[in-house]
N, C-alpha and C positions, 0 to 999 in steps of 0.2 A: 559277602559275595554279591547280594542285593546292590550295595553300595558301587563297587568297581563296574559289573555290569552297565548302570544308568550311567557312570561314570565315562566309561568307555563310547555310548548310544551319541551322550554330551559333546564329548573330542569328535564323532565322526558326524553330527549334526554342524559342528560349527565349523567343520572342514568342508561340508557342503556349502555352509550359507557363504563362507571367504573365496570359495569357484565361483560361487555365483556373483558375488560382488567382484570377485576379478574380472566374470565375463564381461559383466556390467560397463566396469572402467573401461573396457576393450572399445565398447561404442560410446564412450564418454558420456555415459549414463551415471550418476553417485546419487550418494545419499544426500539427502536435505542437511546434512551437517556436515557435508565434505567443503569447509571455506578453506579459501586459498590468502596468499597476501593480494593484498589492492582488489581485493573482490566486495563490491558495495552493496549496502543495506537503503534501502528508502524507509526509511521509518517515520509512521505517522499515524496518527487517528482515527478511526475508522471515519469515512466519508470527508476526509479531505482532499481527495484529488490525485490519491495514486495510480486510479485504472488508467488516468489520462495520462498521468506521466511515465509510464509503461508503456501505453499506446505510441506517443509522441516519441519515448527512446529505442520502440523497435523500426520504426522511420528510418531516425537518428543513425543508427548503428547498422542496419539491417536492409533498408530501401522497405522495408515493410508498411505499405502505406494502410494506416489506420481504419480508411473508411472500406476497404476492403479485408484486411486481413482478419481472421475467425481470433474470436476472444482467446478460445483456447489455445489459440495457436504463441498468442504475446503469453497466456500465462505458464505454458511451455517452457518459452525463452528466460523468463522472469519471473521464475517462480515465486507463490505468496508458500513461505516456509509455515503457515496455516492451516494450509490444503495438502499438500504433498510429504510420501516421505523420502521422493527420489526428482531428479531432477535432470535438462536434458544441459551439459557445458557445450556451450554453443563458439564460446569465446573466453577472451580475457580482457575485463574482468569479468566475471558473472554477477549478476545484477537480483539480490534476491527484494523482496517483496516483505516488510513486518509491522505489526502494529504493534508490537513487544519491548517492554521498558530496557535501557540500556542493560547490556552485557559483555562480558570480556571480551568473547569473540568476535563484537563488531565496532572492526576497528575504523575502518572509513565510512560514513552513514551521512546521507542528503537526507536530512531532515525538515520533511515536507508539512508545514502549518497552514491551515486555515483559523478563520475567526471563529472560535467556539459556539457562539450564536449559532453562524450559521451550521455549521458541524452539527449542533442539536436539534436542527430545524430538519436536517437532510437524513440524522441519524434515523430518528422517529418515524420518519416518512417510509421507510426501507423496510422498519421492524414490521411495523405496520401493513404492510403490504404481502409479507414474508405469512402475515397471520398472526403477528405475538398479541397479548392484550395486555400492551406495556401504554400506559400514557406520559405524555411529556412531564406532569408534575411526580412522578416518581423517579422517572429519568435522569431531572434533573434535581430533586430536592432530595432520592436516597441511591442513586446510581445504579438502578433498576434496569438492570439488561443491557448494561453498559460493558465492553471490552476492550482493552484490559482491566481499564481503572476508569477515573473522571477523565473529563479534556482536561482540567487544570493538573492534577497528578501527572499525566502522563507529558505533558507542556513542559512541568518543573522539572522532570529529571531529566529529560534529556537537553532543558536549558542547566542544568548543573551538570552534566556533563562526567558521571562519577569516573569513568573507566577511560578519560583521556584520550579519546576517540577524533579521529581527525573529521569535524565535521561543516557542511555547508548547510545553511537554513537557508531555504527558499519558499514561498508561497504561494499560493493556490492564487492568492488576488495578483501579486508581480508575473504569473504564469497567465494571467486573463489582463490584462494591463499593461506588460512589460513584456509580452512574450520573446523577443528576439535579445534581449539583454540576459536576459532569466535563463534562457537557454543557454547561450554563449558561456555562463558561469558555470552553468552544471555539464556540459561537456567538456569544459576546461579539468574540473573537478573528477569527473569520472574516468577523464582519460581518452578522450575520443576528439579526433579532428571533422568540424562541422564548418562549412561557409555558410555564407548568406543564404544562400541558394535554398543548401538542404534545409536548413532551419526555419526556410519561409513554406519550403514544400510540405515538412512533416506538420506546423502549424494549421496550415489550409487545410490537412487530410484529416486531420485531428479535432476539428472543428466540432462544436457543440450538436451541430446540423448535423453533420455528417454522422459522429457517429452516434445521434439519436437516429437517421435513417436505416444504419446497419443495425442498431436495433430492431428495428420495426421490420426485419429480413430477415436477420439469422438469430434473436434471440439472444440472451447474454447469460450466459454461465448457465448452473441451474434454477430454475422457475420452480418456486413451490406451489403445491397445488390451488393453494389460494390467492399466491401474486398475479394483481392483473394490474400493476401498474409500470414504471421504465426504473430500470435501474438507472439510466442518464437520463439525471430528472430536470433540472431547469437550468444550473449552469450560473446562478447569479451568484451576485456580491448583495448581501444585503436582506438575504434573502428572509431571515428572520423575522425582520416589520412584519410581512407578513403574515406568518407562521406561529410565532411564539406572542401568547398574551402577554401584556407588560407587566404583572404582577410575579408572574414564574420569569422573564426576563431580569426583573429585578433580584430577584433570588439568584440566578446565574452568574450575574457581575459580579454579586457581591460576594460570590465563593472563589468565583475564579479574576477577582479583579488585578492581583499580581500579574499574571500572567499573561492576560489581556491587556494589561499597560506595556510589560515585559516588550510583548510582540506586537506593542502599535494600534494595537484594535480601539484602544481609548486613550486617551488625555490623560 
């Protein structure tokens, strides 16, 4: 009797949560696992250039000009399936947000690269500021507070491509160098009609300036108690000269030198 009882609580617990998810749908609200066909993944590394390319495609799609619209409001639109377990469909396609090694269900994915260097140099900078007491030679010599995997792990699989996913590579430097070609190909890709126009105006609003300014305004995501430095931190190519001693630089190429060659960062 025990048994049917719970059994029964079970049926009428899950007939509540399917009203509630149907209300949900009603305001085109779902769950973070509700994908659709032609609905795109930006998949990429942690600190290669997704906020910008978020920012730059609620422009894009939305008139949503970057140097004014609230973070939360792009990550709303574009959801990082990281943070949320629900999500607002604004449109089609929906545009999620992941730094997660290839999977069946994503089938169309802009796969967004930066040069690992530098990745490592911006990684560190974030953790660090966050409060972690991670240093860059554990970072990069045992993959110390690193998500999901290495740069090079996570570079490979989705340059092998297991699940046959229809995908475009684009990068952080053709996106800082190339920006009006670089776009043109990922709105072609993603399904959406841009001219000159729009693609020069979401570029300008998008700008490294600008939205380091709207930081210094509204704040960006949440701030941990100990961050007091920008999450839009410098914006360069290169930046790792700087950054990374040459000895732990040395150690880096040489784990990750396939992949670095792979995607042009070396000779």
């Amino acid at each position: 009797m025990r048994f049917l009882f719970r059994r029964k609580d079970k049926n009428k617990e899950d007939s509540s949560n399917e009203k509630v998810l149907s209300d949900l749908r009603g305001q085109n609200i779902h769950p973070i696992t509700n994908i659709e066909a032609g609905d795109v993944f930006i998949a990429s590394y942690p600190k290669s250039g997704v906020t910008w390319l978020r920012h730059l495609t609620a422009d894009l799609m939305y008139g949503m000009s970057a140097n004014h619209v609230p973070d939360i409001i792009v990550n709303l639109v574009f959801p990082d399936i990281h943070a949320y377990k629900y999500y607002l469909r604004t449109g089609r396609p929906a545009i999620f947000k992941t730094h997660h090694l290839p999977s069946p269900e994503m089938r169309k994915v802009v796969h967004l690269v930066r040069d690992g260097r530098d990745v490592m140099a911006s990684y560190h900078a974030m953790l660090s500021q966050q409060g972690h007491n991670i240093t860059l030679r554990d970072m990069i010599c045992n993959n110390a507070g690193v998500f999901p995997c290495s740069w090079s792990q996570h570079c490979e699989a989705w340059m092998q491509n297991p699940y046959n996913a229809q995908i475009l590579r684009i990068s952080y430097e053709d996106m800082i160098c190339y920006p009006k070609k670089t776009l043109e190909s990922y709105c072609s890709f993603i399904g959406i009609s841009c001219d000159d126009a729009t693609i020069s105006k979401a570029v300008a609003s998008a700008s490294f300036e600008n939205l380091r300014s709207k930081e210094v305004k509204q704040g960006w995501g949440p701030k941990s108690a100990k961050s007091d430095g920008f999450f839009i931190r410098k914006g360069k190519i290169g930046s790792h000269k700087e950054e990374i001693p040459s000895n732990l630089m040395e150690v880096f190429v040489q784990k990750s030198e396939k992949q670095l060659r792979g995607l042009g960062y070396i000779d």
